[in-house]
N, C-alpha and C positions, 0 to 999 in steps of 0.2 A: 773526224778521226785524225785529221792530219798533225791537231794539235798536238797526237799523244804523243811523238817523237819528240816535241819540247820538253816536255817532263820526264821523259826516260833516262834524260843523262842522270836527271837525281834517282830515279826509281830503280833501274838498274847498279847504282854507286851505292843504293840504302841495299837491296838484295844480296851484292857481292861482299858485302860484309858479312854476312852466313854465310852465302858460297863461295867460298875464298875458291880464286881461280888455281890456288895449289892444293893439288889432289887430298895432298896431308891432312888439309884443312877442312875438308867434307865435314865432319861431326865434332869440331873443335870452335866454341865458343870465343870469339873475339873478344869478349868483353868491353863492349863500346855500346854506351848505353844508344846510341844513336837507332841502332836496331831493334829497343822497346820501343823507341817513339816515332816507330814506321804502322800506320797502321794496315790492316790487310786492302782497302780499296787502292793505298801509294804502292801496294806492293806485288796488286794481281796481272797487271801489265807489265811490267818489267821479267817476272815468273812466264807469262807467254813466252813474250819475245825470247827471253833467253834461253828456254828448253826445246824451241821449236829448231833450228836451224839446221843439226843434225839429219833431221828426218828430212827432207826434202834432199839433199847432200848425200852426205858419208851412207846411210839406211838405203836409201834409194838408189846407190849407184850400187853399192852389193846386192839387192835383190835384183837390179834390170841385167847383171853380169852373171846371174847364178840360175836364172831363168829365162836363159837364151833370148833377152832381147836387145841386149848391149852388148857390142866387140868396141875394141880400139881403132882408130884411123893409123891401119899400119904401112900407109905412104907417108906419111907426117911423124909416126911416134915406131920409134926401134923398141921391141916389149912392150910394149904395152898391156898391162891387162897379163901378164905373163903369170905374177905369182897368183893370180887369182883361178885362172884358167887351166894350172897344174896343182892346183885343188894343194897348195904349199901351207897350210894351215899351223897359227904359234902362236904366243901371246903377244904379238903385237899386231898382228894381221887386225884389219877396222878396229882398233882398241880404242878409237874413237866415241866408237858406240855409247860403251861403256863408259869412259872418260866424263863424255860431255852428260850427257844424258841424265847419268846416275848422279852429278853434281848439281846439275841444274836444274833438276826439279826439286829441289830441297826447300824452296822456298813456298813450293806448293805446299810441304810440310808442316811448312813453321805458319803460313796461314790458317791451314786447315785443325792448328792446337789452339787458334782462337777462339776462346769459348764466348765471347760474349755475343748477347743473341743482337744487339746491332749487326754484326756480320755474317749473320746465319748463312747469307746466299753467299756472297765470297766463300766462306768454309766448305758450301757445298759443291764448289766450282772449284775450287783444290783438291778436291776430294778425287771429283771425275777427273780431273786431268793428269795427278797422281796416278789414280789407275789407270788411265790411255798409255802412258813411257813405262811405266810397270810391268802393264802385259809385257810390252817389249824385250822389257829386260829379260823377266823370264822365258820367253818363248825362245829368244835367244840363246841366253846361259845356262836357261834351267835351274837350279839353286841359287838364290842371292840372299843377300841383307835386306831385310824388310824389316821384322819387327824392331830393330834396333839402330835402323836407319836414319840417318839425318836427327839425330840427338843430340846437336851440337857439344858442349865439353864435355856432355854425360859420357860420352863411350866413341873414343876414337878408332874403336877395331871391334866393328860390331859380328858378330856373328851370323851365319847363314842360314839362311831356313827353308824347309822342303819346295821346291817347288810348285806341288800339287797343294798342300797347305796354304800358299802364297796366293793360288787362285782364291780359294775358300775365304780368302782373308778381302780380297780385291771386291769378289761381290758382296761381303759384308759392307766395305766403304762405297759404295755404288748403292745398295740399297738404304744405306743411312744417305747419302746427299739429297737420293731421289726425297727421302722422308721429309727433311730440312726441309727439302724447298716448298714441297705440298703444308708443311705444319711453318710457316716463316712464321713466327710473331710480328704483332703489327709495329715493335720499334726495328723491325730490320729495314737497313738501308737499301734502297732501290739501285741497282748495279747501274751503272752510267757505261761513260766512254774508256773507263779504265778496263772494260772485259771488250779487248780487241777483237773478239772472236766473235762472238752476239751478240755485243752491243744492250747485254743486261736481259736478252730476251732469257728468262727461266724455264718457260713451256719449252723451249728449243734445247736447252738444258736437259731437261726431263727426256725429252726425245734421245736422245744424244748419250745419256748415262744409260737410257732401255738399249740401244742400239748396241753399248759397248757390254752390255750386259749380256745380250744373245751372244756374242763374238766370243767373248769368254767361257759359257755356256756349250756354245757349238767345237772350241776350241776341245773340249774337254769330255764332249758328250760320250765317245767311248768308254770313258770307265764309271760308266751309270752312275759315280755316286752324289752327280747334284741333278740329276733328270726332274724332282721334283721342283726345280724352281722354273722352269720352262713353263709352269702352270701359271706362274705370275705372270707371266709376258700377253697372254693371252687376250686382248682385247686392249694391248698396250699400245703407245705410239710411238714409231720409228722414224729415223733420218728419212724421211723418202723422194721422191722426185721433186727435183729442183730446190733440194733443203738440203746441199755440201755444208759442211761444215769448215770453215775456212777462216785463216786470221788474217790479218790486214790493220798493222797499228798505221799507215800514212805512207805503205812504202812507196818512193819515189825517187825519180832522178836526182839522185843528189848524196853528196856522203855520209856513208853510216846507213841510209834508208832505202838499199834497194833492195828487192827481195830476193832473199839468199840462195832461190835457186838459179834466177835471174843473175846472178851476182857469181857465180860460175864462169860464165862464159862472157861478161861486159861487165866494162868500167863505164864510171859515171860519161856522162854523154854520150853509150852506146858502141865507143869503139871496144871490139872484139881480144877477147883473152886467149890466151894459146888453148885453155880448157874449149873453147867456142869449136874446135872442130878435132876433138880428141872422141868423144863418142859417136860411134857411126850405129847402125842397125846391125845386129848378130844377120849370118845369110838366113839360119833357120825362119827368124822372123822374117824376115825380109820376103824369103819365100811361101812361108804360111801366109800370111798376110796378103798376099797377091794372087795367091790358089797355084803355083806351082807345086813342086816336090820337094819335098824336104831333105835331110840326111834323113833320116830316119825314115823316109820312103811315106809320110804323111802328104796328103794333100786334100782339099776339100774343092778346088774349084770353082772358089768363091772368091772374086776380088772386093774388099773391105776398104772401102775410103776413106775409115781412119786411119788406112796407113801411110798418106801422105799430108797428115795434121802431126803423124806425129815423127815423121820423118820428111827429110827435104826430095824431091825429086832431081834425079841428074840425068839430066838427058830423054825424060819422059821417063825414069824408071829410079824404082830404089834396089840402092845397090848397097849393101853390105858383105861381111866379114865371117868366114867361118873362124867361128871361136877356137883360139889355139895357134891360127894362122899365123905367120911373122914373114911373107915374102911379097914386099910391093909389086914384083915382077909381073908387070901387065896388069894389075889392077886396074878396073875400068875407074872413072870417077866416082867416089866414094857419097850415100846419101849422107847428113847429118841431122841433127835434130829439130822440128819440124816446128810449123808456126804454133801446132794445136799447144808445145810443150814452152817455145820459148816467145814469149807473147811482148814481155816491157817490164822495166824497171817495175813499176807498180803491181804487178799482178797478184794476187793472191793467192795463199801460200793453203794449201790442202790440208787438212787435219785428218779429214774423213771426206770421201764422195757419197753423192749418194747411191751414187753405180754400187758401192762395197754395202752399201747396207740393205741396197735390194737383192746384193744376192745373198746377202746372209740370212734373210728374210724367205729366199727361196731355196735355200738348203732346209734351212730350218723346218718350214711347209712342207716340203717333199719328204722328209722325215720324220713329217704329222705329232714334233714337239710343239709347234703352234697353229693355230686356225691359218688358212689362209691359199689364194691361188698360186700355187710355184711356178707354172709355165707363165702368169702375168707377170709375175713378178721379176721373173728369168726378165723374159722381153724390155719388162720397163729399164729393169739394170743395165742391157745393152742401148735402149735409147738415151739413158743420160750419161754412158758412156760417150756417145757420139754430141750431146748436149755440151757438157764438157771439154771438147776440143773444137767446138763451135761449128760442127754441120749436123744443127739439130734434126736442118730439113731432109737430111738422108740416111736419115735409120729406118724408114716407112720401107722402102725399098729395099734396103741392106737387111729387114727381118723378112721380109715377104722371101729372098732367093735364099735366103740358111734356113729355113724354118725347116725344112724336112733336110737337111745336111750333117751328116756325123758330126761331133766334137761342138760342133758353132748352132746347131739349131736344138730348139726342144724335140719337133716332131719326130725328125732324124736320129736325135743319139740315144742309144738304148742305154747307155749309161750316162744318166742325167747328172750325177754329182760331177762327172767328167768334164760334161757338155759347161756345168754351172763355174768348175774352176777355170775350165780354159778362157769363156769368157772373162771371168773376174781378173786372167792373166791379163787381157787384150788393155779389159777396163783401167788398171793399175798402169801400165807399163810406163814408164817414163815420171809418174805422177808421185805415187805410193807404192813402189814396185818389190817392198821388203815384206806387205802385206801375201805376195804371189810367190816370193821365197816361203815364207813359214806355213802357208795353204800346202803349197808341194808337199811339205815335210809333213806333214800332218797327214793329206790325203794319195798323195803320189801324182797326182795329176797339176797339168797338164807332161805326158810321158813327153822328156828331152833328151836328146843324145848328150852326151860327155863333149868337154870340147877336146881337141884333140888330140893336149898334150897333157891332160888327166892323168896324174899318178895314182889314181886311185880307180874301184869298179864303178862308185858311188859317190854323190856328193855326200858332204859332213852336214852332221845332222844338226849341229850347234856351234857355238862359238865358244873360243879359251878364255878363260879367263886373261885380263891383262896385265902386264908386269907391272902397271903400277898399285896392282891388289896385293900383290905378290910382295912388295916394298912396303907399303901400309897399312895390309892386316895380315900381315905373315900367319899369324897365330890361327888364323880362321879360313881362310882361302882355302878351299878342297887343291889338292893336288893333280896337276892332269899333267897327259902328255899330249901328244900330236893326234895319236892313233884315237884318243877318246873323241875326240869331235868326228870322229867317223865312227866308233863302236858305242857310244854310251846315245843313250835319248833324252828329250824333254818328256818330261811323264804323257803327255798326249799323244804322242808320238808311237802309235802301237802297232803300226803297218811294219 
């Protein structure tokens, strides 16, 4: 795989010509024949690489900050974390998200319009990976550009379409990839080293579109009206133990190729970026996680040794930040982020755990939309949780003392969907931790205190639209204000 970095400079240079790095340029055709004669295998690794980097980053540092398990290092950083943590909500706030995201998957687009059946499996690996950023989009914003999206010169100000509609649409392109791949004709090309993520495996694929399929499914299952496809899943296969879902085009010590979350906090040869001790552990965590007391007056009494994989130790203790805070005045020595989370240039970069799809597998079960054991399933979710940050050999122990514990065990919590998000919180934190923001919103759980300089009762239920929608499809953009990312919902959102 290391080689695929040699060819990215051209495969990303042939993509950037559909997605011009100016927003304008989203669905406005270059006219350079150069991007007919890219075909979809030069064009499915540069289409990773380049949609992924957000998520690990900008995605992931908003859900570990909005689910109490990231504060700032406020001996080192004056505010930090401030507008996030007065809950200051506008269209520019992470407009990142949006930015990169909604550009950068466009070339999943423009693969997945290739009809010829040579490329069946590329098409249907554009397909699922479309839908993975997609969900996003809309769980986040709620209403976006889908059907009119990524059109290049056909339509520079595409219009918006319902959000709940746009699921309906996601599992249609999910069950046609699944199809494709099950029906490939026998001139389809066998996916190589260009599918960074698999490595061409298609069974894994399959698994992988089922997996986001439930997700979308479970996302939406209160308002009954797709319960019937939960019948399809039934006897399906899922992401599960020891099957992360992960990319890795060759990242490595070296410029251009280290892994972007890795790439935060060190420059090449490993010396340390100001980002390197900007997030500390929120106290809440900090506290949950060791079985103290919370603000919120939680505690379970159970110390978890994932929390010094995913936090550093200082002084034999991790010490964090109540959110909100801004006074270094005796702060003891600050924990930081921990070996579980920052491993080496090369490491690989997360799409999906299997931790998340065991426990969407044990929602799902406990909610008897599919066959299956949900307390195993719970358990197995926490042991590749711990798998995961590399003390596989101490989840035996760590299930045996929560197993009858509120919140963290099955036997213990009478409220199991409870028990299932808080672990899926523990599971994500630091990792995929925007997956454990939009679980909250959806389910309310795991219950957080506010941090403490909150101008609001509530967190915001979604994200604004950003001003450079506002600038580039004026015509079509819904109108919002501040107050709607705290009063309006994403259609699943019915708590």
């Amino acid at each position: 795989m290391k080689r695929i970095f040699k060819i990215l400079t051209f495969v990303v240079a042939a993509s950037v010509l559909y997605t011009c790095s100016d927003y304008l340029d989203v669905n406005q055709d270059p006219n350079n024949p150069t991007t007919d004669n890219v075909s979809p295998d030069m064009m499915l690794a540069g289409a990773m690489v380049q949609s992924f980097p957000t998520m690990p980053t900008t995605a992931n540092r908003l859900g570990n900050l909005m689910t109490q398990a990231w504060a700032g290092d406020i001996t080192n950083f004056t505010g930090a974390f401030q507008t996030e943590f007065s809950y200051d909500i506008t269209n520019t706030f992470y407009a990142a998200i949006w930015n990169n995201i909604y550009v950068n998957t466009s070339t999943f687009s423009l693969i997945a319009s290739n009809e010829d059946p040579k490329y069946t499996n590329h098409n249907a690996i554009a397909r699922i990976m479309k839908t993975y950023y997609f969900q996003y989009l809309v769980d986040l914003y709620g209403d976006i550009p889908y059907t009119e999206a990524h059109k290049l010169g056909g339509n520079i100000q595409p219009s918006y379409d319902d959000d709940e509609a746009i699921y309906g649409m996601l599992l249609d392109e999910l069950n046609t990839a699944i199809s494709l791949i099950n029906n490939a004709p026998l001139e389809a090309l066998t996916v190589g080293n260009e599918d960074v993520m698999m490595g061409g495996d298609m069974a894994k694929w399959v698994r992988f579109a089922n997996t986001l399929k439930l997700r979308l499914l479970l996302r939406q299952q209160a308002t009954g009206i797709y319960n019937s496809q939960f019948a399809s899943l039934n006897g399906a296969e899922f992401i599960g133990a020891g099957d992360n879902v992960t990319i890795n085009p060759g990242y490595a010590d070296a410029t251009g190729q280290l892994n972007p979350f890795y790439a935060q906090f060190h420059n090449v040869g490993g010396s340390n970026t100001s980002t390197a001790i900007l997030y500390v552990p929120a106290d809440y965590t900090a506290k949950f996680l060791t079985g103290e007391t919370t603000q919120n007056s939680v505690t379970t009494n159970i110390y978890d040794p994932r929390v010094a994989r995913l936090f550093t130790l200082e002084g034999g203790s991790i010490n964090g930040v109540v959110q909100g805070e801004n006074d270094p005045a005796g702060a003891t020595p600050l924990s930081h982020l921990g070996p579980g989370l920052d491993i080496g240039p090369d490491q690989d970069g997360y799409i999906m755990t299997a931790a998340e799809s065991l426990f969407l597998q044990a929602e799902a079960a406990y909610r008897n939309y599919i066959s299956g054991d949900a307390a195993a399933l719970f358990r197995s979710g926490i042991s590749e949780s711990f798998s995961v940050l590399g003390i596989a050999s101490a989840a035996s122990a760590y299930l045996t003392s929560s197993e009858n514990v509120n919140l963290i065990g099955w036997t213990g919590s009478s409220n199991k969907i409870e028990a299932i998000m808080t672990q899926k919180w523990i599971a994500q934190m630091g990792i995929h931790a925007v997956e454990s923001w939009i679980e909250y919103t959806r389910t309310g759980y795991p219950v957080f205190p506010n941090p403490t300089i909150a101008q609001q009762p509530n967190r915001f239920n979604r994200l604004m639209y950003p001003i450079t929608e506002y600038v580039g499809n004026a015509e079509n953009v819904p109108t919002q204000t501040s107050t709607d990312a705290f009063n309006t919902h994403i259609f699943w959102d019915v708590n």
